[in-house]
N, C-alpha and C positions, 0 to 999 in steps of 0.2 A: 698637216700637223707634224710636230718633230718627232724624233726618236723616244727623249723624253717623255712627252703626253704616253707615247703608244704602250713603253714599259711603265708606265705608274698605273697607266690604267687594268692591262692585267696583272701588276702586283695585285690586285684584292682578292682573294678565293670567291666572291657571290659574281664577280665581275666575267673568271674566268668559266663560275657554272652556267651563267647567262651565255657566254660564247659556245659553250657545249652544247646545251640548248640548238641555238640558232645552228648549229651544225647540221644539226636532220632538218633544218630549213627555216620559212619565212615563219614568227610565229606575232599576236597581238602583245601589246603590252596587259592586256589582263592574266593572258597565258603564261607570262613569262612570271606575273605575280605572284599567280595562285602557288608555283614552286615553290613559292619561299615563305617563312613564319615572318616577314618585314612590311612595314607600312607600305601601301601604295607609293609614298610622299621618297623613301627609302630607295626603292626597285625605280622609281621615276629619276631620282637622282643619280644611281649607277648606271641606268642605261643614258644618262645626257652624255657620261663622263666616257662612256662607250663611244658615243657617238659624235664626241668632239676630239676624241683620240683620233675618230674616220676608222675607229675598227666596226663599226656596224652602220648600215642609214639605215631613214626609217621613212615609210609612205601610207599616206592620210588616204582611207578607204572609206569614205560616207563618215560614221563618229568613232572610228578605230585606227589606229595607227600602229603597222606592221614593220617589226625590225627585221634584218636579214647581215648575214656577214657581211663585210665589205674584204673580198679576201688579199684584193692588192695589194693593203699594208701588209696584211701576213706577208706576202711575199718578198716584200722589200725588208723586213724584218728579219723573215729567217736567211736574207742573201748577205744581210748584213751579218749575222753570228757566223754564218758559214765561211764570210772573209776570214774572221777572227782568228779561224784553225788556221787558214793556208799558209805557207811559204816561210813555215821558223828560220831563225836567221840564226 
């Protein structure tokens, strides 16, 4: 995914507490729900847009499917802002 997808998807505040979340680790999508006062239909929709940014995947354990960070983008993201400082002209 692009630079674009990756910042729009954590523009959203639920998007970036779902990332906080997965931060202490792998967690289900019902766990990630119960956090929040939003539809299933809602928390299903921000974690696709999560997960089509490639800031999280997710794997299918028997009838559960388990997000986790994907931190590689992180990294290519904050390598990117940190260009941004260097070498004023």
């Amino acid at each position: 995914m692009g630079m674009n997808e990756t910042l729009k998807a954590i523009a959203d505040p639920v998007r970036r507490d779902i990332l906080q979340m997965l931060k202490r680790g792998k967690k289900s999508a019902g766990e990630i729900a119960e956090q929040f006062a939003l539809s299933g239909a809602t928390v299903s929709y921000h974690l696709t847009k999560l997960k089509n940014a490639d800031l999280i995947a997710e794997q299918k354990h028997k009838n559960f499917i388990y997000y986790e960070l994907n931190t590689s983008v992180f990294e290519e993201v904050l390598t990117w802002i940190c260009a941004l400082g260097g070498n004023k002209q």
